[in-house]
Each structure stands twice: as C-alpha cells, then as structure tokens.
C-alpha positions as CSV (number, residue, x, y, z in Angstrom):
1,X,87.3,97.1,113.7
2,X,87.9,95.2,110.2
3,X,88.1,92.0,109.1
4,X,90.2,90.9,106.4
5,X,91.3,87.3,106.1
6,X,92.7,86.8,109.3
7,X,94.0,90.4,109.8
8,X,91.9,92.7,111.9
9,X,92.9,96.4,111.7
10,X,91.8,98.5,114.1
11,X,92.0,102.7,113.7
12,X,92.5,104.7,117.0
13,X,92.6,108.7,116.0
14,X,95.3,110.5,118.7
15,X,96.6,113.9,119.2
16,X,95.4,117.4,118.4
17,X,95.5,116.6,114.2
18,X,93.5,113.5,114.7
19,X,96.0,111.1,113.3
20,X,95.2,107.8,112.7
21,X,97.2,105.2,114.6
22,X,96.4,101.4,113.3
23,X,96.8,98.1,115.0
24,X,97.2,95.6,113.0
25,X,96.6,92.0,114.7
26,X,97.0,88.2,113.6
27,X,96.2,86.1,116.4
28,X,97.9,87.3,119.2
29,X,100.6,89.5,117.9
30,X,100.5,92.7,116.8
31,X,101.9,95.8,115.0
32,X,101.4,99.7,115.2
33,X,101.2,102.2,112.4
34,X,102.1,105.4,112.6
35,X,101.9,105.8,116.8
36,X,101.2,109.6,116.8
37,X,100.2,110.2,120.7
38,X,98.3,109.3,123.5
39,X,101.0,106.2,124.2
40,X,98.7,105.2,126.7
41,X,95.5,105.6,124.7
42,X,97.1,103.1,122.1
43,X,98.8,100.9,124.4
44,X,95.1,100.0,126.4
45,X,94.1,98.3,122.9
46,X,97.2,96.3,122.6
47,X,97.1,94.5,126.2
48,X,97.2,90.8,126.0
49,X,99.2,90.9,122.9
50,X,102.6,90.6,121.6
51,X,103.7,93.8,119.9
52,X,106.0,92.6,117.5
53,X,106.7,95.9,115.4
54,X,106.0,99.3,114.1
55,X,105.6,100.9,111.1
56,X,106.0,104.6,110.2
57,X,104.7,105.9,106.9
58,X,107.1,109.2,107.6
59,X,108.4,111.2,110.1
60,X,105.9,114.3,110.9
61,X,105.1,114.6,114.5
62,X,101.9,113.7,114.4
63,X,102.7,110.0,113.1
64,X,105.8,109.6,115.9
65,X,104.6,111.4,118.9
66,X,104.7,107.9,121.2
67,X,107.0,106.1,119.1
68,X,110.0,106.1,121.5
69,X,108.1,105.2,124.2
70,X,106.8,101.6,122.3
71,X,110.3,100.8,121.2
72,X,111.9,101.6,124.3
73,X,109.1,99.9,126.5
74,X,108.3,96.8,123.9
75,X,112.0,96.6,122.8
76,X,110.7,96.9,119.1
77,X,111.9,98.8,116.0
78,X,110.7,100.9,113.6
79,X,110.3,100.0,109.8
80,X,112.0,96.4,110.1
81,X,110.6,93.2,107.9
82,X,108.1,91.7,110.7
83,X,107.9,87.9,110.4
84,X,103.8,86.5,110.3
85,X,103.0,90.2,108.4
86,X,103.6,89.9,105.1
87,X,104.0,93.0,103.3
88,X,105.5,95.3,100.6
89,X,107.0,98.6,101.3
90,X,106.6,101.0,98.8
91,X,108.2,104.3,98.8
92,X,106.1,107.1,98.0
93,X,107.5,110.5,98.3
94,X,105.7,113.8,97.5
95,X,104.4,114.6,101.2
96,X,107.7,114.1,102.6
97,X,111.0,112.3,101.3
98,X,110.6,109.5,103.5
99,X,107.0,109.1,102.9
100,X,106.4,104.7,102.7
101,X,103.1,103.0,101.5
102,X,103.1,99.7,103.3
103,X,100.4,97.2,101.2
104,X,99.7,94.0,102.7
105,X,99.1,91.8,99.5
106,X,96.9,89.3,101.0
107,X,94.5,91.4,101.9
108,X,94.9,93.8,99.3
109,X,94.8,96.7,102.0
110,X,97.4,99.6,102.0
111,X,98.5,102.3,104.5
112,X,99.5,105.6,102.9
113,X,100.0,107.9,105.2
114,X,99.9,111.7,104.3
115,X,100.9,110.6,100.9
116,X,97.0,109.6,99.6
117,X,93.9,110.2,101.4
118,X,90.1,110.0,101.0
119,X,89.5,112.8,98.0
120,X,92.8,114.1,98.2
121,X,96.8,113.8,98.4
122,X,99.3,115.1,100.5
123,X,100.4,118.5,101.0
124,X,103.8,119.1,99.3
125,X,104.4,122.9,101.1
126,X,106.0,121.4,103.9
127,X,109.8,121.1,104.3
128,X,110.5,117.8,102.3
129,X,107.7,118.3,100.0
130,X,108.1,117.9,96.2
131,X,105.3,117.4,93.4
132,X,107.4,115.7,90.8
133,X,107.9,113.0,93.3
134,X,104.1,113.1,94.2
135,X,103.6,112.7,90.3
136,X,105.8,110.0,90.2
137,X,104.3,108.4,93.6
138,X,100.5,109.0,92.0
139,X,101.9,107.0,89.0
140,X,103.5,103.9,90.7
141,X,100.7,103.6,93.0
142,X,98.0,103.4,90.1
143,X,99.7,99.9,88.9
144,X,97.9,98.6,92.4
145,X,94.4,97.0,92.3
146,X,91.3,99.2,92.2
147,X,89.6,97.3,94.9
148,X,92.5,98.2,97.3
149,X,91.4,99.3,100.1
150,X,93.3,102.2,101.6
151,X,94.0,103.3,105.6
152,X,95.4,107.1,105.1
153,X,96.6,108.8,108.1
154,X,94.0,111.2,108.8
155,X,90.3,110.7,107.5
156,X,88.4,108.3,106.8
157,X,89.5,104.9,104.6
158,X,88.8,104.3,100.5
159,X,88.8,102.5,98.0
160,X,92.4,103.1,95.8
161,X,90.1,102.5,92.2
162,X,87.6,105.6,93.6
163,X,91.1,107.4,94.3
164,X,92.2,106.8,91.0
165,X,89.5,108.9,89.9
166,X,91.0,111.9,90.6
167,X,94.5,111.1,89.7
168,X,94.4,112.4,86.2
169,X,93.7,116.2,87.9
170,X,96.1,116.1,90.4
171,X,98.5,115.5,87.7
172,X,97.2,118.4,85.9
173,X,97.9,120.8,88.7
174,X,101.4,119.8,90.2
C-alpha cells in the first residue's frame, strides 16, 4: 500500500503475465486500473467500498481479462470522468493505439500502462504498435514532473525523472 495525500493505491499482480491491477481509494470509494484477471482475487480488496469506476490504459488481454465482469456486476464503465478522482488522461500511443496515461495531478502519480515501465518502454511489434507515436508519446510525457511517480503495468513502480534518463536512447533506436 501507498500513501499519497489522501489517495491510497494499492497494486495486486493477476494472471499468467503478472499484470498489475491498481485500486485506487479515497475514503470509501474506489476505482480499478487495468483489471486483468482473477475477478475474484481483485474484488476481495474492494469489499466495503464503493467502486465507482475503472480505468483502462489499453486494451491487451492482460489489462481487461475481468473487466466485464466489474461493469456488469458494479454497474460501472470503463474510461468515464469519475467525480472525487481528479485526473488527466493523456494519450500515449506507441504500445498500442489506444494506449492512455492517466496522472492524478494532486498527487503527482501516473499510471502508464505498457506504454513506460521501470528501465524500459513498451513493445511496439504487436498489432497496433508504432514507434513514431512512441517517440512522440516519450516526448509529451517528458513535459511532466521528474518527481512523478509512475505505476506501469507490469514491474515494479519509478520515478518518471529516473525514466527520463533513458529517453534520449530510446529515441535513438526507434
């Protein structure tokens, strides 16, 4: 668990590629990222709250594995403005076309998906995939504070300023 302000994110890694899923909580509501698998996995850490919305960073398997079964079961959407969580969406493709970089300014804490992880970026082999738009993505991203911290979706979480780091050589072979 992780404090920050009065946001506590929590990380639960699901399914065979060890996605992360994150809960996102302010008082007694809630929100999911990325809901790969293990509905039920998930779903023990959000009892006793309100789920009020979820948040894909793009649509890979392995990020939406137990998504219909929250919005059919919660009666929740994917993706929609969610009133109490402020936040920016940011569209970051590269990994996929619909890849989304959701920052909560408060906080100054940023989910990124496949698109940027700990010591690395997306792959961009898949179907959907496309390293000028990673280029472009690597570029609008860098505008964000370096002591942003960032939740990817597999891994472990970093510091967007140690990220930047690397930026420069990324851009030097895509």
């Amino acid at each position: 668990m992780i404090f920050m302000s009065q946001l506590k994110v929590y990380k639960i890694v699901v399914g065979a590629l060890e996605e992360n899923c994150y809960i996102i909580q302010r008082k007694q509501k809630v929100i999911l990222i990325d809901p790969g698998d293990e509905a039920e996995k998930i779903e023990k850490y959000i009892q006793g709250f309100n789920l009020v919305g979820i948040l894909l960073t793009h649509n890979h398997f392995d990020h939406t594995g137990a998504l219909s079964y929250f919005e059919e079961k919660y009666h929740v959407k994917h993706n929609e403005m969610i009133p109490g969580f402020p936040y920016k969406v940011i569209k970051t493709p590269g990994h996929t076309k619909d890849s989304l970089t959701f920052y909560f300014i408060e906080e100054q804490i940023m989910f990124t998906g496949d698109f940027l992880f700990e010591g690395s970026i997306g792959r961009m082999d898949l179907p959907g995939g496309n390293s000028i738009e990673m280029k472009a993505s690597l570029e609008l991203i860098s505008k964000y504070p370096n002591n942003t911290i960032i939740y990817p979706g597999h891994g472990e979480k970093s510091i967007l300023g140690e990220e930047k780091k690397y930026f420069s050589y990324y851009m030097s072979i895509l």
